[in-house]
N, C-alpha and C positions, 0 to 999 in steps of 0.2 A: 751476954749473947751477941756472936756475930750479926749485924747484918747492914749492909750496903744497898742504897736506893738513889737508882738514875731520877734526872730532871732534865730538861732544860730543850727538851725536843720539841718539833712544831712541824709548819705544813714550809716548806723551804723551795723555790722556784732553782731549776735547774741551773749548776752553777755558784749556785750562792755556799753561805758559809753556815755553820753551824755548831758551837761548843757545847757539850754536855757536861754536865757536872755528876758526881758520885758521894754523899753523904756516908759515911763509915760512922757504926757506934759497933766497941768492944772489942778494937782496933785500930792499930795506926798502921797509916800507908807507908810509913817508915822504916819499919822493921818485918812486912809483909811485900812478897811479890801480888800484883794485883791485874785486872783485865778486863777488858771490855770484850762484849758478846754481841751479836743481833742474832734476829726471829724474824725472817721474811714473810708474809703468807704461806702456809699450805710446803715450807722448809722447817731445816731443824734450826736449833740455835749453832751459831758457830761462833767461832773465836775471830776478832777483829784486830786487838793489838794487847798487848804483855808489856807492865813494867817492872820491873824487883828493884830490892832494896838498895840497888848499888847502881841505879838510873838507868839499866840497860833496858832497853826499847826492842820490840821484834812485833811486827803488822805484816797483816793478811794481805798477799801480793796485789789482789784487789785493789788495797788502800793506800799501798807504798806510794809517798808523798805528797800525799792528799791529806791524810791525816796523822794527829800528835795525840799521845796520849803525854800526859805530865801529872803528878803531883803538886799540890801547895801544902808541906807538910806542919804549915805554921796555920792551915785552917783545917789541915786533916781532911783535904777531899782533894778527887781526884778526876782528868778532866779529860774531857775525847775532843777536842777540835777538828773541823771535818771543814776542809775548802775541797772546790770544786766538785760539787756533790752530785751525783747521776743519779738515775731514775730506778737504779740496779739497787741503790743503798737505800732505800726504802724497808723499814722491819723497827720492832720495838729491841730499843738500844737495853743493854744492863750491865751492870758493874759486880764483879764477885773476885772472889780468891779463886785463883788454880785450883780444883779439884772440890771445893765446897760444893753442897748436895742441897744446898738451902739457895733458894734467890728471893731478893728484894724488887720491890716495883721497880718496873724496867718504864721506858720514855720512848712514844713515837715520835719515828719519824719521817716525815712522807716528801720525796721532791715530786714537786709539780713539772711537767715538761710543758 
């Protein structure tokens, strides 16, 4: 059974830096396109950043060069790095496949101003 579970979010003062992690069992980020999502308050979930099997990268204009999405396919997880972080990126972070109907526990994260 698929399923992918964020970690690694906290309460983060505006500015600062933040990497999340993505745990995959039933799955390698290897041979699957993969993606990170948030869930602001009282919003829907949306799409943050997209990676596929052949490293191509595409982020939510929002986030263009603030953050990395990357695989480590030698631990099988998958990772959001967020510099320079606003008050706007604030929502619980989550990791899934393009079009998957299941989520895994998602990770908040909150910047302080």
């Amino acid at each position: 059974q698929v399923r992918l579970d964020a970690s690694g979010g906290g309460v983060v003062q505006a500015g600062g830096s933040l990497t999340l992690s993505c745990a995959a069992s039933g799955l390698t980020f290897r041979t699957n396109a993969a993606a990170w999502y948030r869930q602001a308050p009282g919003k829907e979930r949306e799409l943050v950043a997209t990676i596929n099997q052949n490293d191509f990268r595409n982020y939510k204009d929002s986030v263009k060069g603030r953050f990395t999405i990357f695989t480590d396919n030698t631990k099988n997880t998958m990772y959001l790095q967020m510099n320079s972080l606003k008050s706007e990126d604030t929502a619980v972070y989550y990791c899934n496949l393009p079009g998957l109907s299941t989520w895994g526990q998602g990770t908040q994260v909150t910047i302080s101003s």
